[in-house]
N, C-alpha and C positions, 0 to 999 in steps of 0.2 A: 540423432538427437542433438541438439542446439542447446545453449542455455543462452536465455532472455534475461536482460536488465530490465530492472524499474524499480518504481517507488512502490512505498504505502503509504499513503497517508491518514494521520492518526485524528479524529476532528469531534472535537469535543461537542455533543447534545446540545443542538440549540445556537450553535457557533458555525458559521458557514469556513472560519480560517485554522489549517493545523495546527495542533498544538507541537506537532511531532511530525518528522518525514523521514524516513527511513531508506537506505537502499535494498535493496533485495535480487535477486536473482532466481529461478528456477527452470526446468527442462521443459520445453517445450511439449515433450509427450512423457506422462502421462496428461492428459488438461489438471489432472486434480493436483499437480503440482502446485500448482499458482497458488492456490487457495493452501495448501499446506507451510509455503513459505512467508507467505503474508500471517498466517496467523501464528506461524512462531515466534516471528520476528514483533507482532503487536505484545502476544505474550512474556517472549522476554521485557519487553519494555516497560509492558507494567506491573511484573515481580519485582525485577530489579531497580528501575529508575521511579517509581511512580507509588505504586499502590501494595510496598512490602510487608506481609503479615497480613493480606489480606485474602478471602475466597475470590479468586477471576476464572471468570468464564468466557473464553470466546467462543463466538458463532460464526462460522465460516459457510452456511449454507446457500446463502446468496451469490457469493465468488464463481465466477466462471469465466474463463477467458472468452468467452462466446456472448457473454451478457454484461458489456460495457459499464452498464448503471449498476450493477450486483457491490451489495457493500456487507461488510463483516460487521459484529457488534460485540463491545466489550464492557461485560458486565460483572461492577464489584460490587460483592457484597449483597446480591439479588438485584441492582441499579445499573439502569444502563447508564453508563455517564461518557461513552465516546462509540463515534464507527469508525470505519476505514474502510480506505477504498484502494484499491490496486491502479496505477498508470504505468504501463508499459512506458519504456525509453522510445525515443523517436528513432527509427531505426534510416530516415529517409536525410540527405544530407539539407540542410539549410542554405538556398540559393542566396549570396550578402555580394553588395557592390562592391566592387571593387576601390583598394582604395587608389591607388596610383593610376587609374583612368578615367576618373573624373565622373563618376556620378553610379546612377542606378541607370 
């Protein structure tokens, strides 16, 4: 077993930009990893930084590392008011020009 870097990103209903990006990490196997650490780490977020004294609920049923477009949804209060989505870290190096040889 591996552990995997990436984000979650937190994106508020109706807003295509995060309000919130988080790092996160989990193990490759079991798959349902992924979807456990994403939605802890949305949960912490909106206990403590965000929405404190209030009922949250997330839904992680969409998440799967197998299903690219899968997004979580975080609902206060019975309202959805944000999703989230999981992006894996790039794990492939970034080919960049050189700089002391003069070009791309």
């Amino acid at each position: 077993m591996t552990r995997v870097l990436g984000q979650v990103r937190i994106i508020p209903v109706g807003h295509a930009k995060p309000s919130e990006v988080r790092s996160i990490s989990w193990l490759d196997k079991p798959k349902s990893d992924m979807a456990r650490a994403a939605s802890k780490s949305v949960q912490d977020w909106a206990q403590f930084q965000q929405y404190r004294g209030h009922r949250i609920t997330v839904s992680k049923e969409n998440l799967h590392p197998d299903n690219p477009e899968g997004r979580g949804t975080l609902t206060v209060e019975g309202v959805d008011t944000h999703y989230f989505v999981v992006v894996p870290a790039s794990q492939q190096p970034v080919q960049a020009a050189s700089l002391f040889e003069g070009g791309l």
